[in-house]
C-alpha positions as CSV (number, residue, x, y, z in Angstrom):
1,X,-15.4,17.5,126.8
2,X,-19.2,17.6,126.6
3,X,-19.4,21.1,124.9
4,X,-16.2,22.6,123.2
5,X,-17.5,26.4,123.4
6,X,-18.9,26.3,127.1
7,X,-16.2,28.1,128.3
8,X,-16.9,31.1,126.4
9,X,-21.1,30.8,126.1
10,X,-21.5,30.4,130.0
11,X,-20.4,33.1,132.4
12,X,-18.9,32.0,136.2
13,X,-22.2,31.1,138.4
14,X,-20.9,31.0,142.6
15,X,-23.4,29.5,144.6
16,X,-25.4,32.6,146.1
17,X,-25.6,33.3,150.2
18,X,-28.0,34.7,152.5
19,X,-27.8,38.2,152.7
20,X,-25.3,39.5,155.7
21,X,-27.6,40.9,157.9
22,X,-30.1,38.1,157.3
23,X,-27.9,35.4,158.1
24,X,-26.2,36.6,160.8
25,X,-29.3,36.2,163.0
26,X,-28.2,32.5,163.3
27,X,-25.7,29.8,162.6
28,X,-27.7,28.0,159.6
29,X,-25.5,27.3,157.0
30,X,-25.8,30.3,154.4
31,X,-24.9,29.4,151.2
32,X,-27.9,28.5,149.3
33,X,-27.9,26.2,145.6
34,X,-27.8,26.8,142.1
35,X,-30.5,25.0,139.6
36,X,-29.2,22.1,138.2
37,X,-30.0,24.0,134.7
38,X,-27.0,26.5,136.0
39,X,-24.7,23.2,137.4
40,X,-25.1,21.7,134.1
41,X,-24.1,24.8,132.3
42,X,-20.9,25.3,135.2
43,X,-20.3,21.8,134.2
44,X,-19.8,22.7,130.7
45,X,-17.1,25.5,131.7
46,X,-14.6,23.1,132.2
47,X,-12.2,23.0,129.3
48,X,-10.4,19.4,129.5
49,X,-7.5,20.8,129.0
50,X,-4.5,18.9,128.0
51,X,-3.0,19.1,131.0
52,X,-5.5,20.1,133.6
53,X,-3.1,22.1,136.3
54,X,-6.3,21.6,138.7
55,X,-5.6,18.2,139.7
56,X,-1.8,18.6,139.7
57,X,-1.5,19.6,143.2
58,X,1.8,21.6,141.9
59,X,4.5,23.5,144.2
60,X,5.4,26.8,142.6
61,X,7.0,29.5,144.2
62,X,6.8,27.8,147.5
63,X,2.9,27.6,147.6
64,X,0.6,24.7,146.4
65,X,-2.0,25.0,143.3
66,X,-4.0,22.2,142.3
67,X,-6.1,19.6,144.5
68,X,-3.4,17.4,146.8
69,X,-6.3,14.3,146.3
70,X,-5.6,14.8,142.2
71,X,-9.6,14.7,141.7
72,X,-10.4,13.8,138.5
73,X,-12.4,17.3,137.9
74,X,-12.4,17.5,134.2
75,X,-14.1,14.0,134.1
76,X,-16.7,14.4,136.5
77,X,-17.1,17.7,135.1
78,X,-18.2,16.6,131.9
79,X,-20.5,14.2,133.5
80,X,-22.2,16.7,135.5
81,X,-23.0,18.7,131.6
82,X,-23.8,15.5,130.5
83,X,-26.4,15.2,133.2
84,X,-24.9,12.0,134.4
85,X,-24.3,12.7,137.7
86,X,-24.6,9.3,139.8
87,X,-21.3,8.7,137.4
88,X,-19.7,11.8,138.4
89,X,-20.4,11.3,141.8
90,X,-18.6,7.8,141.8
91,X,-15.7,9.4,139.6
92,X,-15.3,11.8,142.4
93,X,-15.3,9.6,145.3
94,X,-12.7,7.4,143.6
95,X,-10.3,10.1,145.3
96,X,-12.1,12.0,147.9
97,X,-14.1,10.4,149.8
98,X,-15.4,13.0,152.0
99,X,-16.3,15.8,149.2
100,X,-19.1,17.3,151.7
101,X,-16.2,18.4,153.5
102,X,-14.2,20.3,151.3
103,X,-17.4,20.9,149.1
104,X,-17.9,23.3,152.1
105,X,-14.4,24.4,153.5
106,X,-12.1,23.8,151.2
107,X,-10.7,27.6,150.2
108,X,-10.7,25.6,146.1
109,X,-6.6,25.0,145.2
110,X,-8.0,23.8,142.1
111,X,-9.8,27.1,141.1
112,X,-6.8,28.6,141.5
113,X,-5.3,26.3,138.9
114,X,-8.3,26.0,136.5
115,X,-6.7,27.5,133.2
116,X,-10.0,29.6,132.6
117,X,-8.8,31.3,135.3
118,X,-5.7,33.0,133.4
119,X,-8.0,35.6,131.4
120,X,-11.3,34.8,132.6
121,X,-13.2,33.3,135.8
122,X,-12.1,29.6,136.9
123,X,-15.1,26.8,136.9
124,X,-17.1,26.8,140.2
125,X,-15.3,23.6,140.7
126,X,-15.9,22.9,144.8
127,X,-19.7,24.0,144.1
128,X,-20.1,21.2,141.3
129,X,-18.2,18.8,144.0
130,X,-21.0,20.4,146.5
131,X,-23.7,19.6,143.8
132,X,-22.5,16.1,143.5
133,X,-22.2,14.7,146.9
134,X,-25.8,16.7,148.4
135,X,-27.5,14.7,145.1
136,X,-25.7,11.6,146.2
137,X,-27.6,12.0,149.8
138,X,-30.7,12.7,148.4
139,X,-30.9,10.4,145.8
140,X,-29.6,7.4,147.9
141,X,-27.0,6.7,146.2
142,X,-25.1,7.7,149.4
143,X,-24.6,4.0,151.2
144,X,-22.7,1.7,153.4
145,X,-20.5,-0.9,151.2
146,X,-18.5,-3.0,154.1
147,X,-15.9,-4.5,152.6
148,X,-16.4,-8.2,151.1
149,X,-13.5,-9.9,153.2
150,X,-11.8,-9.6,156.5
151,X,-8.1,-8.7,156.8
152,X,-8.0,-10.1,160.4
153,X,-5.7,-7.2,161.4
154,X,-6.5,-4.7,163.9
155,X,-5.8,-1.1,163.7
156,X,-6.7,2.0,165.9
157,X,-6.7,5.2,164.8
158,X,-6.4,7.9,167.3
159,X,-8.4,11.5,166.4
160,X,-11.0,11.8,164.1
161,X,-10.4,14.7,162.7
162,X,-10.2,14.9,159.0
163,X,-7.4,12.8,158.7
164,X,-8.2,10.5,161.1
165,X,-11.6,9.7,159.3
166,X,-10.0,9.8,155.7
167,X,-7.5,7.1,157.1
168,X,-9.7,5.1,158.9
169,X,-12.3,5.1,156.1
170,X,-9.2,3.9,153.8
171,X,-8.2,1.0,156.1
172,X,-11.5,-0.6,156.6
173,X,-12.2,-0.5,152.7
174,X,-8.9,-2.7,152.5
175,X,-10.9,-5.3,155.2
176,X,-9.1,-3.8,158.4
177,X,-10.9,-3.8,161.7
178,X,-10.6,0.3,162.4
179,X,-11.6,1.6,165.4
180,X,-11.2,5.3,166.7
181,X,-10.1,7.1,169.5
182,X,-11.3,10.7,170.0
183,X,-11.4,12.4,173.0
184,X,-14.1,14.7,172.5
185,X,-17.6,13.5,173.1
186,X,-18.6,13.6,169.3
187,X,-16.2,12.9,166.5
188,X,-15.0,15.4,163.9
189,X,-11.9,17.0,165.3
190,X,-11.8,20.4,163.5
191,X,-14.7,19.9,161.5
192,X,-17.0,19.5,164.7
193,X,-15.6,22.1,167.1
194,X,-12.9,23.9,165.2
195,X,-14.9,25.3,162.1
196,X,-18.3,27.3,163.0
197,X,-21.7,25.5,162.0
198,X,-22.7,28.3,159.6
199,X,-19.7,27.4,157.9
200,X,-20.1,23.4,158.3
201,X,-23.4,22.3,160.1
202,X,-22.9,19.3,162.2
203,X,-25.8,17.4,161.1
204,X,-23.4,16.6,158.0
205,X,-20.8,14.9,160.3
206,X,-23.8,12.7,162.2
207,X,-24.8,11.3,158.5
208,X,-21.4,10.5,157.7
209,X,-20.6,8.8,160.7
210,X,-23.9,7.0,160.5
211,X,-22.5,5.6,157.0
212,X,-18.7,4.7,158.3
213,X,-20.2,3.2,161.3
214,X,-22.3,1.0,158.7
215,X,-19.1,-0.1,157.2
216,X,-18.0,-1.5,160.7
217,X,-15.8,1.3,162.1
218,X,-16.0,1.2,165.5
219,X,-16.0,5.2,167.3
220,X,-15.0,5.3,170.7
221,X,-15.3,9.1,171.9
222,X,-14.7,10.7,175.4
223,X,-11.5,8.9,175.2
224,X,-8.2,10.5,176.0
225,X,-4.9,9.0,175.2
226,X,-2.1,10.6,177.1
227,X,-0.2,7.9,179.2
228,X,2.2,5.4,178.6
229,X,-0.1,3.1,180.2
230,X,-2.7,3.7,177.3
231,X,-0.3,3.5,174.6
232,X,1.1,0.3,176.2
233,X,-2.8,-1.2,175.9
234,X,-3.5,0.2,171.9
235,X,0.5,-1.5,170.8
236,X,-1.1,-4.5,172.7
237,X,-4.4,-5.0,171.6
238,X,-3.7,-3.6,167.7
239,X,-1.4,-4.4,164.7
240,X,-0.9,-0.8,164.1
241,X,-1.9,2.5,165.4
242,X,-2.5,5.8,163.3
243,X,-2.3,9.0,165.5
244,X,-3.9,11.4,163.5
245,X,-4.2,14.1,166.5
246,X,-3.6,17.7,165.0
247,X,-1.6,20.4,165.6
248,X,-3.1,22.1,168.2
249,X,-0.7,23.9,170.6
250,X,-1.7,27.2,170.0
251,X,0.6,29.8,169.6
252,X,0.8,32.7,172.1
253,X,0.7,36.3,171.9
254,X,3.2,38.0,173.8
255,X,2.3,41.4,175.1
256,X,2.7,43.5,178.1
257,X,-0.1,42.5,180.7
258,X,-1.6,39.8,178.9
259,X,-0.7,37.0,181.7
260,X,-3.7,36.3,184.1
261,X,-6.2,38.7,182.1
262,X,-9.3,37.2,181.9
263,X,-11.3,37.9,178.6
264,X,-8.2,37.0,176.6
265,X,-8.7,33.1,175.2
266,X,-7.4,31.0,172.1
267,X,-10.0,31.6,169.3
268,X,-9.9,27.4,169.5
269,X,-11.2,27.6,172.9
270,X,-13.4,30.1,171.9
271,X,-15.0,28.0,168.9
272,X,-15.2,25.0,170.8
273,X,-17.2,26.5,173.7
274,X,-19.3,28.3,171.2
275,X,-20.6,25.5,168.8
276,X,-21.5,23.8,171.9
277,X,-23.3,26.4,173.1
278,X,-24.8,26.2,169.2
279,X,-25.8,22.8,169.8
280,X,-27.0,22.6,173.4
281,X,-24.8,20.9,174.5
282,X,-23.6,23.2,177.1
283,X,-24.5,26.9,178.1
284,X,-21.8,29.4,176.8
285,X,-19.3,30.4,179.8
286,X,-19.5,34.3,180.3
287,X,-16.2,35.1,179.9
288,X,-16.8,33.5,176.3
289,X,-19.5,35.7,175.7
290,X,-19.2,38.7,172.8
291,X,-22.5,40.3,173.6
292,X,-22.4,44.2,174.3
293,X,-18.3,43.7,174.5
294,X,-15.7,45.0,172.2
295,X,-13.7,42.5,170.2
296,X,-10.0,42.2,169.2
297,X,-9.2,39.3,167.1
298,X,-5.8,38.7,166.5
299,X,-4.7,36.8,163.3
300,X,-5.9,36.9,160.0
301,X,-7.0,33.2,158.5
302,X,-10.0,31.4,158.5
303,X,-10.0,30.8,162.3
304,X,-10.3,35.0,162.8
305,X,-12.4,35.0,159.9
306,X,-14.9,32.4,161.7
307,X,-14.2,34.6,165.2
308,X,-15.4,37.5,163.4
309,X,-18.7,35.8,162.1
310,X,-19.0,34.3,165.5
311,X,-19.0,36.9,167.5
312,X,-20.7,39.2,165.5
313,X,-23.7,36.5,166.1
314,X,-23.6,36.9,169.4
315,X,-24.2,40.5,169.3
316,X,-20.5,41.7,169.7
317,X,-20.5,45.7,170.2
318,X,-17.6,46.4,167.9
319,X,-14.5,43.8,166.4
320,X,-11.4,44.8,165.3
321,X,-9.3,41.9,163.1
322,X,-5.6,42.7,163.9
323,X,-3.3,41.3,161.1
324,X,0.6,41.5,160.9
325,X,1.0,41.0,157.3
326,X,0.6,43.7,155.3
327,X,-2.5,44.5,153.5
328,X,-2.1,42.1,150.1
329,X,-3.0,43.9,146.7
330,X,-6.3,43.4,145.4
331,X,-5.5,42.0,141.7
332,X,-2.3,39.9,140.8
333,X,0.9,41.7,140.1
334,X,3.0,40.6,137.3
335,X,5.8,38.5,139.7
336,X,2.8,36.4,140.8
337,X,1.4,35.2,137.7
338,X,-1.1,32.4,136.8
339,X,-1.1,29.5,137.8
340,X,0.6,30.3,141.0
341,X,-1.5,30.5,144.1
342,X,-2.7,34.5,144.0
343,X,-1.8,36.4,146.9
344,X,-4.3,38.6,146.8
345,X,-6.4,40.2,149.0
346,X,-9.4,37.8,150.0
347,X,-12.3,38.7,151.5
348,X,-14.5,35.9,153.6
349,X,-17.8,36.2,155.1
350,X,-16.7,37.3,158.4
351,X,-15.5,40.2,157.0
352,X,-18.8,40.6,154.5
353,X,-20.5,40.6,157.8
354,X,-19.1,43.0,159.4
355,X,-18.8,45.9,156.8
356,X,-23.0,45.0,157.0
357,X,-23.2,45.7,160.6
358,X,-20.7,48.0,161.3
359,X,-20.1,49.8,158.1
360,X,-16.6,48.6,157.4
361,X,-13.8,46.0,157.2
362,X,-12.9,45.0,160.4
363,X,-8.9,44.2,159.3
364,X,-6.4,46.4,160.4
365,X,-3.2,45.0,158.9
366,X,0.6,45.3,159.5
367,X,-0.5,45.5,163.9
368,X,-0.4,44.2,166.6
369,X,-1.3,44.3,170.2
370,X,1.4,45.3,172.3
371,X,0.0,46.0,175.9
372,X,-3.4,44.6,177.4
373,X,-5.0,47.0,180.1
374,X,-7.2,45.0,183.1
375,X,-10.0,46.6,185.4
376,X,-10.2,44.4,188.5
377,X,-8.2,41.0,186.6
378,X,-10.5,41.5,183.3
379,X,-9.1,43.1,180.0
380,X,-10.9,46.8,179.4
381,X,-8.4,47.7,176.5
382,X,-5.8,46.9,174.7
383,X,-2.2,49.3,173.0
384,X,-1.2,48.1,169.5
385,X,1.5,49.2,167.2
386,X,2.6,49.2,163.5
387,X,4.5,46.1,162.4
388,X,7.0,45.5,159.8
389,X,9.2,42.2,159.2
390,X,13.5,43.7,158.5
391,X,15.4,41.1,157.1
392,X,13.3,38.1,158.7
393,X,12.2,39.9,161.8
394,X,9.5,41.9,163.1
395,X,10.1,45.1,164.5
396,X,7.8,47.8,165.7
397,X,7.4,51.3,164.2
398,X,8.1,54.0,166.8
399,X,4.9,56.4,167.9
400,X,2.3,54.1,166.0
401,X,0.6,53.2,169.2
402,X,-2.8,53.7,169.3
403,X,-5.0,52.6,172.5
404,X,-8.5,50.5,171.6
405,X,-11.3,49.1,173.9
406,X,-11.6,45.0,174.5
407,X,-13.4,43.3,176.7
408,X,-12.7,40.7,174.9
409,X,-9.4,39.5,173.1
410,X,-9.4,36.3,170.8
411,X,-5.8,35.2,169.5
412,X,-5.8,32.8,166.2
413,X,-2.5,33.2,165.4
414,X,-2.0,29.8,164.3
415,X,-0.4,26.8,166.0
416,X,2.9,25.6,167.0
417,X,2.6,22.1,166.9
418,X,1.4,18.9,168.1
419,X,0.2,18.5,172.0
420,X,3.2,16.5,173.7
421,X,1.5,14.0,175.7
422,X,0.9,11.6,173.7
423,X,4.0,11.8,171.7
424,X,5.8,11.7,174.8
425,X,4.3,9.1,176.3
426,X,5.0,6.5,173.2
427,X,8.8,8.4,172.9
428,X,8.5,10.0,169.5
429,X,10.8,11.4,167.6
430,X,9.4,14.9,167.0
431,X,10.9,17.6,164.8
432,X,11.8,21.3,165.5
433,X,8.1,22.0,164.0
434,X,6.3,20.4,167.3
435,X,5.4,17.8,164.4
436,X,5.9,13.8,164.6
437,X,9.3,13.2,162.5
438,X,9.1,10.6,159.9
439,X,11.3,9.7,156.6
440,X,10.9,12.2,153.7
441,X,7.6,11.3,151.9
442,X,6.6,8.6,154.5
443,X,4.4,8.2,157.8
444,X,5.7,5.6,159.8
445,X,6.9,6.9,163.2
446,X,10.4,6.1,164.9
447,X,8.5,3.7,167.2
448,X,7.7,0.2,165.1
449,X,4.0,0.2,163.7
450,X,2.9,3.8,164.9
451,X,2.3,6.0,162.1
452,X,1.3,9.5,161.9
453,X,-0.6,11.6,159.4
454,X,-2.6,14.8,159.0
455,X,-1.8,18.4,160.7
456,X,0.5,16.2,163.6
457,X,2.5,14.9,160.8
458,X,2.2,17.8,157.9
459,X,2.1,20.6,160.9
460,X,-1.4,23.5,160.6
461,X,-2.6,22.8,157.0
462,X,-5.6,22.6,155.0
463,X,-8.9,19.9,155.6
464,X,-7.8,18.9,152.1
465,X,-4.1,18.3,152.8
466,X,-5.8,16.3,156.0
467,X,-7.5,14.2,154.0
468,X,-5.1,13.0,151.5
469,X,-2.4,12.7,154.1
470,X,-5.0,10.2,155.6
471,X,-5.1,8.5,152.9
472,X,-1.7,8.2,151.7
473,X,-0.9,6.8,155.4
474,X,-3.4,4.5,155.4
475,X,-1.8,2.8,152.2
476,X,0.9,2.5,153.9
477,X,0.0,0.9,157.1
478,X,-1.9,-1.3,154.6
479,X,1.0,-2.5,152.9
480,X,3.2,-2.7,156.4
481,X,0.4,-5.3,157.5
482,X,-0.4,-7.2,153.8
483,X,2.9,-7.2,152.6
484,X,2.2,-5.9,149.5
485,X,1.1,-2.6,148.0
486,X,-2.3,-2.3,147.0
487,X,-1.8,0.3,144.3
């Protein structure tokens, strides 16, 4: 511990963003950086406690606390007051490799562990990972290291997604030949076409790739894996095969009139079309389009959250953020203490955004839609009702209905599961989550040397949870072809 009375000389210092209404008149990426004067003095915040619940990824009351890749924070910490940060930086990739990931999207577990957040604010500890890994670029230090010997084992790793990266990245460092299988034309999974590029810009996927492609994994994108005959070739021509595919079977939203309407789309469908649009690579379709229209977004995570900033981009008239929770309280009540996971009422930048342009919060919570009215096949409006969950299930509250224009209606109510396919075409045993079943604690499949990890193994999760699934897999399809563990 660098300096014993940081904690109480140095106040909490967030990285700052670009003002709403400036921001939103592109998809740059908005946050902007602290001095290194300020990171130092963040740095010095961290306590070391005695037992530092940050890194303890820790299961209370049914919700995780603490970072699931157990990063060393209070060292690198202490390195970062110290001003030593090529050291930090290598303390931190020791057990997240991909920190420019969650240095960005990560919504910070280990904040919500850090004990100076019991009285006081937690460290800014994801902008001191930030810090870290955007020095390492700059500086060099950021570089390809191949690994010294060759394995002579083969092993394909289908989606790159976070997961799928985190596990192939694993896997070579142990001497594997890794190659992987996405079918989109550029990898990322998520990252690229899930997660807006104000929130993650794309040019940080192209370096990394750049650097794992250095290493000597092999990308093969544009390449879709959904036959038995293409899982026949991968058993045939590799020693083991990772499917680290997502969870992306959307769930629907069942309302009166919705079949057929057009207007009404996934909000993954949505995202995808527009960060392509975002990166020229294709024009955005018009029924895609939020200009001039009225938005309804049903579903209240970060997926509506990055609707909402999305659409307000594109010069939406009006959006409305249906959510059927109830509206959270604002500060912790006393049967949610620290250091379980606060449920509170949190409040992104979508939602920053559009109290700027539109004078208020776009969340409505405790609805939902319950009829969709069409002019000529299109949606022009849309019914919804009160919501409240009686003894584990939802039921609506009589003469709540109130009637809303949409010409444009994005559901992110989460995901149901894996896409069957592929798991279906290799005969996987699959739970009654839509998720690959494996043996408690493990990621080895029911068919010999297929193994599963990330959101298709874990179900919809966190990038975080992605990655150290990815990781943890790859350890073991490491020891399955070695023999040994490699701990």
């Amino acid at each position: 511990m660098g300096k014993q009375t940081g904690f109480l000389e140095f106040d909490r210092a967030e990285n700052s963003e670009v003002p709403a209404l400036e921001r939103i008149q592109g998809y740059r990426e908005f946050h902007t950086y602290q001095t290194e004067k300020v990171r130092r003095d963040q740095g010095a915040r961290c306590m070391n406690c005695g037992v530092p619940f940050c890194q303890s990824a820790m299961k209370l009351s049914g919700m995780v606390v603490g970072c699931p890749l157990h990063n060393l924070i209070p060292e690198w910490n202490d390195s970062i007051f110290r001003g030593e940060d090529a050291h930090a930086l290598a303390r931190l990739l020791k057990t997240n490799r991909f920190p420019e990931f969650t240095g960005r999207v990560c919504p910070a577990l280990c904040e919500k562990a850090c004990i100076c957040g019991q009285y006081d604010d937690p460290v800014t500890v994801r902008d001191n990972e930030l810090f870290l890994i955007e020095k390492g670029y700059r500086e060099g230090w950021m570089k390809a290291h191949p690994p010294a010997r060759e394995s002579g084992h083969r092993v394909a790793v289908v989606g790159s997604g976070p997961s799928g990266l985190s596990a192939a990245d694993a896997l070579r460092r142990r001497g594997h030949a890794v190659t992987v299988y996405e079918r989109e034309d550029r990898i990322g999974g998520l990252l690229m076409y899930g997660i807006p590029n104000m929130k993650l810009d794309k040019s940080v996927l192209t370096r990394r790739r750049e650097i794992l492609e250095e290493e000597g994994i092999v990308f093969k994108t544009g390449v879709n894996i959904t036959s038995r005959e293409d899982t026949d070739r991968l058993l045939a021509d590799y020693d083991a095969v990772v499917l680290c595919c997502g969870s992306k079977q959307p769930r629907a939203l069942r309302a009166e009139g919705i079949d057929g309407a057009e207007g009404v789309h996934f909000a993954v469908d949505f995202l995808r079309a527009a960060t392509r649009n975002v990166l020229g690579i294709e024009s955005l379709p018009e029924t895609f389009d939020a200009r001039g229209r009225d938005v309804v977004i049903v579903g209240g995570g970060d997926t509506g959250n990055d609707c909402i900033g999305t659409v307000i981009r594109m010069g939406c008239q009006s959006v409305t953020a249906l959510e059927m929770m109830p509206m959270p309280p604002v500060e912790r009540r006393p049967d949610n203490p620290w250091p379980e996971w606060p449920r509170t009422l949190r409040t992104d930048y979508g939602h920053v955004e559009a109290a700027a342009v539109f004078g208020s919060d776009p969340r409505v919570f405790s609805t939902t839609v319950k009829k969709v009215f069409t002019e000529k096949g299109r949606i022009s409006g849309i019914e919804t009702v009160q919501v409240a969950f009686e003894n584990g299930r939802l039921v609506e509250k009589e003469g709540s209905e109130k009637q809303l224009p949409c010409a444009l209606l994005l559901i992110a109510a989460g995901f149901i599961g894996a896409e069957k396919a592929l798991p279906e075409a290799l005969g996987l045993q699959m739970t009654n989550r839509g998720v690959v079943s494996t043996p408690e604690g493990r990621y080895a499949t029911s068919v010999p040397r297929v193994f599963s990890a990330g959101d298709m193994h874990r179900g919809q999760s966190l990038v975080v949870w992605a990655l150290a699934e990815g990781r943890a897999c790859a350890a073991e399809v490491d020891e399955y072809l070695m023999g040994y563990r490699n701990s």
